[in-house]
DONU-992057 format. One line per field, with one value per residue (C-alpha): residue number from 1; x negated, y, z; residue in three letters. Coordinates in steps of 0.001 Angstrom, whole numbers. Each point is the difference from the previous one (the first is absolute). Layout:
# residues N
num	(NUM,...)
east	(X,...)
north	(Y,...)
up	(Z,...)
residu	(ALA,...)
This chain:
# residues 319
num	(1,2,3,4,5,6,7,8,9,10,11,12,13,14,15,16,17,18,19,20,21,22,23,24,25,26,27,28,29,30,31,32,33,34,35,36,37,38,39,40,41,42,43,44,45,46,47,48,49,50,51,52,53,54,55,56,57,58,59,60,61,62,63,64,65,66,67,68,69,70,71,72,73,74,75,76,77,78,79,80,81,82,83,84,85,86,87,88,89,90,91,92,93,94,95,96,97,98,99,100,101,102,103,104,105,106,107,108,109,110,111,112,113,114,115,116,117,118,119,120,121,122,123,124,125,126,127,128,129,130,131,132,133,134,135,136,137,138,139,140,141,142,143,144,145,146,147,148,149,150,151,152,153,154,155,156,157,158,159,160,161,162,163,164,165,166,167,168,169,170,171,172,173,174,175,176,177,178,179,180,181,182,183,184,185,186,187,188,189,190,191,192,193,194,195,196,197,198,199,200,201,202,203,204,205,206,207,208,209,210,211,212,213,214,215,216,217,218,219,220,221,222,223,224,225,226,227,228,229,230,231,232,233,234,235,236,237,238,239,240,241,242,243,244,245,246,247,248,249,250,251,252,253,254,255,256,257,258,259,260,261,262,263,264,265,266,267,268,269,270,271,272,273,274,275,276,277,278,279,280,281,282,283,284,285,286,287,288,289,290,291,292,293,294,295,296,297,298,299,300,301,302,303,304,305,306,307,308,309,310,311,312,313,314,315,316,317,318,319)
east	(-41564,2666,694,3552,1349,2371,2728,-616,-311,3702,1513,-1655,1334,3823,-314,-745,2193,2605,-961,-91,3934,1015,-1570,1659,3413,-725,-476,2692,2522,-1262,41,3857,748,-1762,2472,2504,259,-617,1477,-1860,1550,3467,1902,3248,2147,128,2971,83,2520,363,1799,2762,361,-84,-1782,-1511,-3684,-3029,-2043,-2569,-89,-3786,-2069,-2563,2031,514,-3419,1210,3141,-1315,1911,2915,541,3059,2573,2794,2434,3331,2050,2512,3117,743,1345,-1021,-3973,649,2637,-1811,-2125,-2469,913,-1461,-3607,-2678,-2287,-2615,-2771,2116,2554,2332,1780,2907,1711,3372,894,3034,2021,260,-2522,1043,-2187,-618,-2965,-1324,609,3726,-53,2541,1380,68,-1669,1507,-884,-2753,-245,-3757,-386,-3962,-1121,-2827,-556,-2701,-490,2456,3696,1859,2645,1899,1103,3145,538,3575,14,2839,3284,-2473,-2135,-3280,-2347,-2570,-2343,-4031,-1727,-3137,-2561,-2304,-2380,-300,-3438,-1666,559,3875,440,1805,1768,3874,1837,2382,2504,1411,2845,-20,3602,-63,1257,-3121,-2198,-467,-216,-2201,1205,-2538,1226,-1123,2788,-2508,1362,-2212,1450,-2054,-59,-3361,-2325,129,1294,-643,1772,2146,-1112,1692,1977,-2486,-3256,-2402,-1391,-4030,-855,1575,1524,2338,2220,2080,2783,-1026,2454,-745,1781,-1875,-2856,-374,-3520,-511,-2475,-286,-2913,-1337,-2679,-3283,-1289,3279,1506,2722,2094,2632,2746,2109,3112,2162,-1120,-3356,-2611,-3610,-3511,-1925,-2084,2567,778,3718,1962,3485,2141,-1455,-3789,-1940,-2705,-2935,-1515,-3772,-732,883,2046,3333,1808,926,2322,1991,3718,848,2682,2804,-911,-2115,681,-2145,-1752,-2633,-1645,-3031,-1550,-3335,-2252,-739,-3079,335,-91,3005,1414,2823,2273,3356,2108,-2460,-2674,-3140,-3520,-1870,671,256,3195,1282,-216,1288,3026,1042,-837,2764,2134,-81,245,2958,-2158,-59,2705,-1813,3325,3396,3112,1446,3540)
north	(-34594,-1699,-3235,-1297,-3478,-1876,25,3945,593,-2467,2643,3065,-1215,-467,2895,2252,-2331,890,4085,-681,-1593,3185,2489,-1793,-721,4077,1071,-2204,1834,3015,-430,-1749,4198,2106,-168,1276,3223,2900,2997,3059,2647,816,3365,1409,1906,3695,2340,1864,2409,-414,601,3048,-1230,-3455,-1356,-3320,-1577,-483,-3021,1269,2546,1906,-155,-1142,-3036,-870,-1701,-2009,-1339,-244,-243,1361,3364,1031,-1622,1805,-1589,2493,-1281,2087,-446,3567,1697,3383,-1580,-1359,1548,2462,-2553,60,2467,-40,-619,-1401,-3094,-1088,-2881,-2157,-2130,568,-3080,986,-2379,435,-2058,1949,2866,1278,1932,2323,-59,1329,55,2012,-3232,241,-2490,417,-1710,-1120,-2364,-1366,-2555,-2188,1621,651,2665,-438,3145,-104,4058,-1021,3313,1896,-150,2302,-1292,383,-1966,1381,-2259,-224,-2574,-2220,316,-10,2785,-2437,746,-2722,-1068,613,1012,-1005,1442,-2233,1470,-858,-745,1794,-1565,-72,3402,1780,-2975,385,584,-3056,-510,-3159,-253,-3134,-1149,-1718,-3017,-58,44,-3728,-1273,-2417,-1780,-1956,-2965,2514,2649,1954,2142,1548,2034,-177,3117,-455,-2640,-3707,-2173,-3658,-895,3399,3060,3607,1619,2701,-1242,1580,2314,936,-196,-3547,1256,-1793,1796,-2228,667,-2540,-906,-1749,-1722,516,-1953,-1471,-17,1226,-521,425,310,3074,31,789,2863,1928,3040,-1569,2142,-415,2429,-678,1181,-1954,-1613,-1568,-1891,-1415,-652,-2958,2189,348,3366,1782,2381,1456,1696,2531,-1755,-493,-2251,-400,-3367,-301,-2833,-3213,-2629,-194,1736,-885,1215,-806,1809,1665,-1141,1851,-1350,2411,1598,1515,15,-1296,1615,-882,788,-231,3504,2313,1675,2881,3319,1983,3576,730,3046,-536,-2328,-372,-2637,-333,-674,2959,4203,26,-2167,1299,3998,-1887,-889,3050,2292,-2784,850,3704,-292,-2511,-2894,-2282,-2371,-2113,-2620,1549,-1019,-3003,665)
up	(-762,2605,-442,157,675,-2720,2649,320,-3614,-468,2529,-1864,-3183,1309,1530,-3436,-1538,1659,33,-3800,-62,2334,-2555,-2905,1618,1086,-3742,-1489,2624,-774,-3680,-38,2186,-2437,-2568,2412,126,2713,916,-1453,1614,1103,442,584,-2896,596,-127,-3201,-1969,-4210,-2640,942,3443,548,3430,-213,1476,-2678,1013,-2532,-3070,-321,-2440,3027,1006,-3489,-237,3035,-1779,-3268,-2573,2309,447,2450,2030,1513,2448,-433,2446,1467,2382,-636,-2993,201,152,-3747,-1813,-2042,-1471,-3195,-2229,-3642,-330,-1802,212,-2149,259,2671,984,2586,2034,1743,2256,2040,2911,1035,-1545,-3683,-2579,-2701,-3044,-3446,-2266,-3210,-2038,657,2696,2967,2430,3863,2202,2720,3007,-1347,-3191,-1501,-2599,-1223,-2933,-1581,-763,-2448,-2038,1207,1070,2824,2097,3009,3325,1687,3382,1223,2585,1108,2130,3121,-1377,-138,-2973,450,-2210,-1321,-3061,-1408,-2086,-2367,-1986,-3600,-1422,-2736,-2817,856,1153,-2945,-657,-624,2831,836,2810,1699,2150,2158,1828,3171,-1273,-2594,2808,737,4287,889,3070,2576,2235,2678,-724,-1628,-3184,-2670,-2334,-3370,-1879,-1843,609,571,3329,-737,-3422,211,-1995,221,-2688,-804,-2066,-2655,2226,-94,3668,361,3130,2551,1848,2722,2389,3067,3008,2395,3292,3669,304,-3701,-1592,-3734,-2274,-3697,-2562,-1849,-2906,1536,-822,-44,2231,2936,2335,1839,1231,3099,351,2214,2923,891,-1595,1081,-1785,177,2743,2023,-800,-61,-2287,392,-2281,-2635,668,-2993,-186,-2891,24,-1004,-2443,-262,-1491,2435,2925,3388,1692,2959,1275,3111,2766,-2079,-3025,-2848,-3735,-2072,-3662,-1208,-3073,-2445,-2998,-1876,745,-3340,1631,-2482,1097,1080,-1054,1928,349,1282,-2004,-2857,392,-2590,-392,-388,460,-3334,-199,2786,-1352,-3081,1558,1636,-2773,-2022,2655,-838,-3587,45,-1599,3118,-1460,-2580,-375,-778,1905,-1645,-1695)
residu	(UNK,UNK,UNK,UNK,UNK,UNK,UNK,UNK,UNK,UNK,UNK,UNK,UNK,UNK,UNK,UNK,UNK,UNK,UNK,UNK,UNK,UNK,UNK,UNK,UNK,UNK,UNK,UNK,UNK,UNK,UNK,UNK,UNK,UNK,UNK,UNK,UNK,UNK,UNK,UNK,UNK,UNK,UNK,UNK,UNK,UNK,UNK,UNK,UNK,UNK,UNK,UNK,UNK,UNK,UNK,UNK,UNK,UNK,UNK,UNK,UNK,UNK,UNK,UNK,UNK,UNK,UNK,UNK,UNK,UNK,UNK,UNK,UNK,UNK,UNK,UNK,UNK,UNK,UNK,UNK,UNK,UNK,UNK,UNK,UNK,UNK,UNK,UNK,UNK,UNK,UNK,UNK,UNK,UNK,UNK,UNK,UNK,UNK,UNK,UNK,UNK,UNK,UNK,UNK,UNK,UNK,UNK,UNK,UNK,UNK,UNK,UNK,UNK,UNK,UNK,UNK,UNK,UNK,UNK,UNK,UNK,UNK,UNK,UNK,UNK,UNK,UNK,UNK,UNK,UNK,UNK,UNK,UNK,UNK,UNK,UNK,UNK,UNK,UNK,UNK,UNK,UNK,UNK,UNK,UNK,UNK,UNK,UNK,UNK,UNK,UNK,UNK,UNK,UNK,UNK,UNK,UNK,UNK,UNK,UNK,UNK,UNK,UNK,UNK,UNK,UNK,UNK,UNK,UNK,UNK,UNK,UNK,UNK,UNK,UNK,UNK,UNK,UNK,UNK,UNK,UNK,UNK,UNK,UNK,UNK,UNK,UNK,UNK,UNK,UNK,UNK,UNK,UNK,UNK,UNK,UNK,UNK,UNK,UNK,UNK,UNK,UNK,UNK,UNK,UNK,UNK,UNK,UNK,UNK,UNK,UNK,UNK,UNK,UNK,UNK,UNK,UNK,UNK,UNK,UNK,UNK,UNK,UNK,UNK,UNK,UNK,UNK,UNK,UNK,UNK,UNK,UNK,UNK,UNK,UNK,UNK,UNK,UNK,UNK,UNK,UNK,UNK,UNK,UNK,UNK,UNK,UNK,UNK,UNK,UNK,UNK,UNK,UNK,UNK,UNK,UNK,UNK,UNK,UNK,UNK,UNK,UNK,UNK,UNK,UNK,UNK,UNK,UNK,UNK,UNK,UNK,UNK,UNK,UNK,UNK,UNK,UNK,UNK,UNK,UNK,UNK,UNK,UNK,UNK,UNK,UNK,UNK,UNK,UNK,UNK,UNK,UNK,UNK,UNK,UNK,UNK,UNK,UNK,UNK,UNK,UNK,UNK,UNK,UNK,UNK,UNK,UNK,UNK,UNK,UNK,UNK,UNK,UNK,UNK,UNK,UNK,UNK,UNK,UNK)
C-alpha cells in the first residue's frame, strides 16, 4: 500500500472536495432545467382541401398523430386572403364524441346548429361545441371587406365517460376574451386557461386545457408554466419564435413540447405570434371516421348506422 503524507492527503481531500461541490452545483443546475421543457418535434402544416372546397393547412389530424397530441385531435389554420379558397365552406354535417374550437382572427363565420343555434363570429370571436352525442352543424366563411378569412379550428376529444353527453355550444365575443399585458409589450390573449391571477371565459371542460393567443415584441423572452404531465404545443403563425435550444420557427410551425413543468421561449427580430395549447391526455383508444370520434368500432358503426336511420340527434332544437 502507498503511503501518503498529511500535506498530500490535505491536497487530496480539497481536491475531491471540490469535484464533490462541482457535481452538486452540476446536479442542482441540472435539476432547476429539467422542469423546462424541450422541443419534441416540430413540423410544418400541410396544404389540405375540406369541407366543399375550402383550402386551408392541417398542422395535424390522423388518427396516428393523435397519440402524439393526446387528448387533441386536429388543428386547422384556414387562413385565406382569397375568397374563392373559402367561400363554399362547411356545409351540413355531423359530429359526435368531440369538441370543436373555432377561433377567428380576421374576417366573419356563418353558423347554425341542430339545437337551433345561429349566428356569426367575427374578429376575435371563439365559438367552442361540444358535439357530445350528436349534433350537425355548419360553418359558412365570408371574410371581410379585404377578402381575408383567417382563423383555426381545433379538435379535442371527449373522454369516455363524456362522450354521449348533450351536445352544448358556447359562443365567446372578443371582448369576453380577457388580455393580459406584460411590462415587456407582450400580449396574451386568454381564451381558456390561467395567466397569473387571470382566467379565460371558457371553464368546465374535461381535459383542463389552455388554449392561449401569445404576442410577442422582437427579442422578448416568454415563459409560462404547464401541469406536468400534460400535452403542450405551440402553433406559429406570425413571425418568429426560438426554443430554449436555440432553435427557430416561422409562420405555420408547430411545435410539441416533451414533458415538463414550463416553456421557454424566446421571439425573433420581427417580433413572434402564435398559440399555445394544453390539456390533460385521455389515453383511451380512438375510433375515428371522419367527423365522428369514439372509443371503439362498435361506437363508431353505431354512429353512422344513427346517421342513416335519422336517430343521430339525441337533444331537440330548443324553441
Amino acid at each position: 500500500m502507498m503511503k501518503i503524507t498529511r500535506r498530500e492527503f490535505s491536497v487530496v481531500a480539497a481536491a475531491a472536495s471540490m469535484a464533490a461541490g462541482c457535481k452538486d452545483l452540476k446536479s442542482k443546475k441540472e435539476a432547476a432545467m429539467a422542469g423546462v421543457r424541450r422541443v419534441k418535434q416540430a413540423s410544418q402544416s400541410r396544404p389540405t382541401m375540406e369541407g366543399a372546397g375550402v383550402h386551408l393547412h392541417r398542422a395535424f389530424g390522423s388518427e396516428r398523430e393523435a397519440k402524439l397530441f393526446d387528448p387533441f385531435l386536429l388543428l386547422d389554420d384556414f387562413r385565406s386572403d382569397s375568397r374563392d379558397k373559402f367561400i363554399a365552406g362547411f356545409p351540413w354535417h355531423p359530429h359526435r364524441g368531440i369538441e370543436t374550437i373555432t377561433y377567428v382572427t380576421k374576417g366573419k363565420v356563418e353558423h347554425g346548429d341542430s339545437l337551433g343555434n345561429k349566428g356569426t363570429i367575427g374578429d376575435g370571436d371563439v365559438q367552442w361545441m361540444t358535439a357530445g352525442n350528436g349534433i350537425i352543424h355548419q360553418e359558412m366563411p365570408k371574410g371581410d371587406e379585404q377578402e381575408r378569412m383567417w382563423g383555426f379550428q381545433l379538435w379535442a376529444n371527449l373522454p369516455a365517460s363524456q362522450k354521449m353527453m348533450d351536445p352544448r355550444y358556447r359562443d365567446i365575443t372578443a371582448e369576453q376574451i380577457p388580455e393580459v399585458k406584460l411590462d415587456d409589450g407582450a400580449v396574451i390573449k386568454v381564451i381558456c386557461g390561467k395567466v397569473g391571477d387571470v382566467s379565460g371565459p371558457v371553464t368546465d371542460i374535461m381535459i383542463e386545457p389552455e388554449y392561449l393567443d401569445v404576442s410577442l415584441p422582437a427579442g422578448t423572452e416568454f415563459s409560462h408554466p404547464t401541469p406536468a404531465g400534460h400535452t403542450v404545443f405551440a402553433y406559429v403563425f406570425e413571425g418568429e419564435i426560438a426554443s430554449g435550444e436555440g432553435d427557430s420557427y416561422a409562420n405555420r410551425t408547430l411545435v410539441l413540447f416533451g414533458d415538463g413543468d414550463s416553456v421557454e421561449l424566446r421571439a425573433g427580430s420581427e417580433g413572434g405570434r402564435f398559440m399555445l395549447v394544453s390539456g390533460k391526455p385521455l389515453n383511451e383508444p380512438i375510433a375515428w371516421r371522419g367527423p365522428i370520434v369514439m372509443n371503439t368500432q362498435e361506437e363508431l358503426a353505431k354512429a353512422f348506422s344513427d346517421l342513416e336511420d335519422g336517430t343521430f340527434i339525441k337533444k331537440s332544437a330548443s324553441k
